[in-house]
C-alpha positions in Angstrom: 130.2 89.1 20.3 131.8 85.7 18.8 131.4 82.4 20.5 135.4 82.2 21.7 135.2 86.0 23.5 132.0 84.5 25.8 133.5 81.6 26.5 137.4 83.4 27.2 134.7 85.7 29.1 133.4 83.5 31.4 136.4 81.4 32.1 138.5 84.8 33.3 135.1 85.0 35.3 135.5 82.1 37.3 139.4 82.4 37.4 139.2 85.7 38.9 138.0 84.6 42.6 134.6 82.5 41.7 136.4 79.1 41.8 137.7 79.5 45.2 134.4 79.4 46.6 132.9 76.4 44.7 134.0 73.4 42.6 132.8 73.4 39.2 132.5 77.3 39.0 134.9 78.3 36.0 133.3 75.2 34.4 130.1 76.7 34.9 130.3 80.0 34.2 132.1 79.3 30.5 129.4 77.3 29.6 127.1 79.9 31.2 129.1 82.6 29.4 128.0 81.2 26.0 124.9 79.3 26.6 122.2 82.3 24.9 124.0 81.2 21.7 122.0 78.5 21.7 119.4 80.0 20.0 121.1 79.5 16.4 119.2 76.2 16.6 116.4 78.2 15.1 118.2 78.6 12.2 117.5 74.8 11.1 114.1 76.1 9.9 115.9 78.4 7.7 117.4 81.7 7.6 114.6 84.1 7.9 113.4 81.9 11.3 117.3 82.0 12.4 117.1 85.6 11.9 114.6 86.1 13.5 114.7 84.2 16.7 118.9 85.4 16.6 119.3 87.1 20.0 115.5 86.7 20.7 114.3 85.0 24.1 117.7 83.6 25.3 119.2 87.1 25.2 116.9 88.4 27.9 116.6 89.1 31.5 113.6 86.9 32.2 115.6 83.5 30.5 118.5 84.4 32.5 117.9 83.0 35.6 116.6 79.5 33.5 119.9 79.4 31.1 121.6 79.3 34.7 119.5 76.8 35.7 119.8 74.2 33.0 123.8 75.0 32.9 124.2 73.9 36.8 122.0 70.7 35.9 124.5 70.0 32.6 127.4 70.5 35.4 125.8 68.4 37.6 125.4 65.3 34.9 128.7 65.9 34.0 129.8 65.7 38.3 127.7 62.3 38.1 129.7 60.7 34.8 132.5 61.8 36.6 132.0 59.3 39.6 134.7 60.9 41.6 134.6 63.5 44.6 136.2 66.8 44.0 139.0 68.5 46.0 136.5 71.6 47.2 133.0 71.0 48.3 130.5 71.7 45.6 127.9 74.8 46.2 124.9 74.0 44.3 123.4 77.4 44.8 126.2 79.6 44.7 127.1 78.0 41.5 123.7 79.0 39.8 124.3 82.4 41.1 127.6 82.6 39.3 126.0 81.1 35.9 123.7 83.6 36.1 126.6 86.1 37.0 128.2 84.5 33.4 124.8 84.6 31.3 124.6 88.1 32.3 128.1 89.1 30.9 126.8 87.4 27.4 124.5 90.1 27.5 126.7 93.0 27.9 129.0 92.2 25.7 126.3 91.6 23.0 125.0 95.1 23.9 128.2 96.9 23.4 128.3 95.8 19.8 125.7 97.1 16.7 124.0 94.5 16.5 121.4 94.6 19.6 119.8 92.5 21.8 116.3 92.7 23.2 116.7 92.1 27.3 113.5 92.8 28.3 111.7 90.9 25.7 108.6 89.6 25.7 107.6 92.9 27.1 109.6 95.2 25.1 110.3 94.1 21.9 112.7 97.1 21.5 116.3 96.6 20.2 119.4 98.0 22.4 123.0 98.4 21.3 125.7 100.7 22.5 127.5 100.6 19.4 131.5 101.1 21.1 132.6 98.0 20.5 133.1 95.6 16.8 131.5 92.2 17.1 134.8 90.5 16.8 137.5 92.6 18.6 141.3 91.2 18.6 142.3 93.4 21.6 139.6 91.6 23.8 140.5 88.2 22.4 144.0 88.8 22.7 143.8 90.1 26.3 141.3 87.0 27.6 143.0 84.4 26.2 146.3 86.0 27.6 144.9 85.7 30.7 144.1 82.0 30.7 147.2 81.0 28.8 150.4 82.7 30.9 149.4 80.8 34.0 149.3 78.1 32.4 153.0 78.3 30.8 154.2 79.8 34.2 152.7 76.4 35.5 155.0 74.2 33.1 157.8 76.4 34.0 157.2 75.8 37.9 157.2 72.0 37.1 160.3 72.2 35.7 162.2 73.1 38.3 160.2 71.4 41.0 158.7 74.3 42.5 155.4 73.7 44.5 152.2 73.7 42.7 149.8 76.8 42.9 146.2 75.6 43.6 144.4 79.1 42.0 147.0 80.0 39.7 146.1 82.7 37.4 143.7 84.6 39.4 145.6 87.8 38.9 146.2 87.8 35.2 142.3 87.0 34.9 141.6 90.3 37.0 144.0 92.0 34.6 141.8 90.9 31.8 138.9 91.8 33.2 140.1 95.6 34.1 141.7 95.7 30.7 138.2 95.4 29.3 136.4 97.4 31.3 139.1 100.1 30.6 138.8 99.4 26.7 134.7 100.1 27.0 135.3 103.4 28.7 138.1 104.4 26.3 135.6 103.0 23.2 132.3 105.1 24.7 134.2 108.2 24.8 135.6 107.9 21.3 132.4 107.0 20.0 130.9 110.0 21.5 133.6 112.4 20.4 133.3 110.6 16.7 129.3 111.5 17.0 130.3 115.4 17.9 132.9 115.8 15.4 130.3 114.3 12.8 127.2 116.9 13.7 130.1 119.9 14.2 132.0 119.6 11.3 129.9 120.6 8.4 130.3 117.2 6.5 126.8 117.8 4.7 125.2 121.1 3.7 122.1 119.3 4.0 119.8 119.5 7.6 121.0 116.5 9.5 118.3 114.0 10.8 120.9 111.7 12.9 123.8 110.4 12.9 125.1 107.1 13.9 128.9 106.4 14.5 129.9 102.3 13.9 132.9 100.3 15.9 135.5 99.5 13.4 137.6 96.4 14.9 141.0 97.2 17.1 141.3 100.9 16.5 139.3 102.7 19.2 140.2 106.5 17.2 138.9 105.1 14.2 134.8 104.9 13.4 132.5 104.7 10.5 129.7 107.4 10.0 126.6 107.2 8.3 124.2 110.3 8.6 120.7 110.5 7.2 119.2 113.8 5.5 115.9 114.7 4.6 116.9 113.0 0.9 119.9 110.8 0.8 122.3 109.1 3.4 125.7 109.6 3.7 129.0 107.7 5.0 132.1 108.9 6.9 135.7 108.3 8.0 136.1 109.7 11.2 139.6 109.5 12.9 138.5 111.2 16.5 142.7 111.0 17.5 143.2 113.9 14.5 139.7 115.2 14.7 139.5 114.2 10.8 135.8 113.7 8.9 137.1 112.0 5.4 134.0 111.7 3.2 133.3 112.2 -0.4 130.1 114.4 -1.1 129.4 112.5 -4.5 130.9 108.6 -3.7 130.0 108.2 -0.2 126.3 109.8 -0.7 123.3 107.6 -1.0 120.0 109.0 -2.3 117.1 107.5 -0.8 115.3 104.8 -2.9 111.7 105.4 -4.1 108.9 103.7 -2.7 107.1 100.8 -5.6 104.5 98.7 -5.0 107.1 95.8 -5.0 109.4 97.6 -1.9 105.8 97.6 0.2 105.0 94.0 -0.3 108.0 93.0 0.6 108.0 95.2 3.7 104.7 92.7 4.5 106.4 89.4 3.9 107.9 87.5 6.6 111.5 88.8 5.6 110.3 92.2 5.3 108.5 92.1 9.2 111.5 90.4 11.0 114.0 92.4 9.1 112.6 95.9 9.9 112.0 95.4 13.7 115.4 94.3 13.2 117.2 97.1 11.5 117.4 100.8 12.7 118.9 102.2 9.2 117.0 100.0 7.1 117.4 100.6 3.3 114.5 98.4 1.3 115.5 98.5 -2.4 113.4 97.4 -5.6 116.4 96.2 -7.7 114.3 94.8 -10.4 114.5 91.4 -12.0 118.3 90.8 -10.2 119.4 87.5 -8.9 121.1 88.0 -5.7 124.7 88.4 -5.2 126.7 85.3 -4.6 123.5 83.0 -4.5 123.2 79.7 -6.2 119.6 79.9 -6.7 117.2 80.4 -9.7 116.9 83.8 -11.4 113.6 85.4 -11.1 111.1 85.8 -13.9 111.3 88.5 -15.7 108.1 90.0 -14.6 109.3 90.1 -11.0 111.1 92.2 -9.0 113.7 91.2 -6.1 114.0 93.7 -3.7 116.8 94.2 -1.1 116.9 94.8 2.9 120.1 96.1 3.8 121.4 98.3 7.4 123.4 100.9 7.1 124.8 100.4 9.9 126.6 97.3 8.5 128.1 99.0 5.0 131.5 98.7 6.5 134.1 99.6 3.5 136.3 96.9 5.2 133.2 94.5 4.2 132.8 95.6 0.6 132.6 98.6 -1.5 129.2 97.3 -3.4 126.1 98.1 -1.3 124.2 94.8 -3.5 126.7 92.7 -1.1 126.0 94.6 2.2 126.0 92.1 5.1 123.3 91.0 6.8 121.0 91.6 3.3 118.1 89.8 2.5 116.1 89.8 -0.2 112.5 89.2 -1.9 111.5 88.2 -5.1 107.9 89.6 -5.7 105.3 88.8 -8.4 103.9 90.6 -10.8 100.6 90.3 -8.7 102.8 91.5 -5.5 102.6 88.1 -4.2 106.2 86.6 -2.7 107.8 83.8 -4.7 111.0 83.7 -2.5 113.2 85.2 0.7 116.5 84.6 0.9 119.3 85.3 3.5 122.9 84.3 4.3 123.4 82.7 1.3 120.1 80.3 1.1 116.5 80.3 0.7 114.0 80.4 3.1 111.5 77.1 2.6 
């Protein structure tokens, strides 16, 4: 999920009972909350390494109990440069247990999106996604930050008129949050399963269906985006799971599968190419000839060379573009004539 939803996350956390038990908890378990982003550090050594190290060791069981760790010690500094004594006595150990309690909810809440995490990396190196929710989602924004800012305008209000101060103010509305959440995952996993039935028992393709994946679109839980895989081609859906509709067009929303060059399988061996498919579970690699990329300020390849394109279904949202050469989360190769790589590039820049 985005940055704001982990942090809103883990600051309903704390306000929903936590702090009563120790100073310093909703400050620790927001940072807590949002402290596995810190991997995008990796992406200072480019974008292939940021891809690849993007929800990699920080996003996993075994680091959560360190992330904990290191955010009571940056609560503790900040307790020192304080210099002054707090109004509730501070609980060193329950406050790692509710960091880890946070760090845990950055987890799920990258799970329930499409784009994965690996929690039991180094061991497994498998990616896991429950695909219900979009990975930004106004009704979870909306409903978090709700939560933090009504008590605070109810406090103003109370100052007003002189009325005595609340110590835990807002401890209900952060509940309410939380519940509103958890209702909008169970309301989002059964939609998601009813778009996957409707999509296998609807006769969308006449064609022997392989699989079928059904995508989150953002704030409408009846409304999903289908891509199925035949035996030759892939193709795209609507599916609105309140009216039990399948909208797709058999000629525009069908994608034949791309042939395999010798181009498409050295790229699959670069560095791109083996970050990129352990990555991707509807990975489309695409010999596009001598192309530059979309939208990228870089030199054109030679004419001898071909640039080929990574893309995941998974991420052709129409809402992103209708042109599958500016998918999302694309990378692509420029390969000699020789098959040797002369350049990756992703999110816009080269990889160095």
């Amino acid at each position: 999920m985005d940055p704001v939803t982990h942090f809103l996350t883990g600051a309903c956390l704390g306000r929903a009972g936590f702090n009563r038990k120790t100073a310093y908890a909703t400050l620790a378990m927001t940072l807590a909350a949002e402290a596995p982003d810190l991997d995008v550090v990796g992406a200072f050594r480019g974008p292939v390494a940021g891809f690849q190290h993007h929800r990699g060791i920080t996003h996993t069981f075994i680091a959560a109990p360190v992330i904990a760790l290191v955010t009571v010690i940056v609560v503790w500094l900040i307790h020192k440069a304080r210099g002054k004594p707090t109004k509730a006595p501070i609980r060193w150990q329950l406050l790692w247990c509710f960091a880890l309690i946070a760090d845990l909810s950055h987890l799920l809440l990258d799970f329930t999106n499409n784009y994965g995490i690996r929690p039991f990396f180094p061991f497994n190196p498998r990616w896991y996604s429950w695909d219900i929710v979009f990975i930004i989602e106004p009704l979870l924004l909306v409903a978090l930050l709700l939560a933090l800012v009504m008590p605070w305008l109810f406090g103003l209000a109370d100052r007003e008129i002189g009325a005595k101060r609340v110590q835990f103010r807002g401890r209900g509305w952060a509940i309410g949050a939380l519940v509103f959440v958890a209702l909008l995952y169970a309301v989002r996993n059964a939609e998601h399963a009813h778009a996957l039935s409707l999509v296998r028992n609807t006769g969308v393709t006449s064609a022997p269906i392989l699989r079928v994946a059904a995508e989150p679109e953002p704030i409408n839980p009846f409304l999903w985006h289908a891509v199925i895989e035949t035996p030759d081609y892939y193709q795209s859906a609507t599916v609105h799971t309140r009216s039990d509709q399948v909208e797709t067009d058999s000629e525009g929303d069908v994608f034949y599968k791309p042939p395999v060059t010798m181009a498409t399988l050295a790229a699959k061996c670069s560095w791109l190419g083996r970050v990129y498919l352990d990555w991707a579970s509807w990975p489309v690699v695409e010999d596009k000839g001598p192309i530059t990329p979309p939208g990228y300020n870089i030199d054109p390849p030679n004419q001898d060379w071909h640039t080929v394109q990574f893309r995941d279904l998974r991420f052709d949202y129409p809402i992103f573009s209708q042109k599958p050469s500016e998918s999302v989360l694309s990378g692509w190769v420029y390969v000699g004539p020789q098959q040797e790589i002369e350049g990756m590039f992703m999110s816009g820049k080269e990889q160095k």
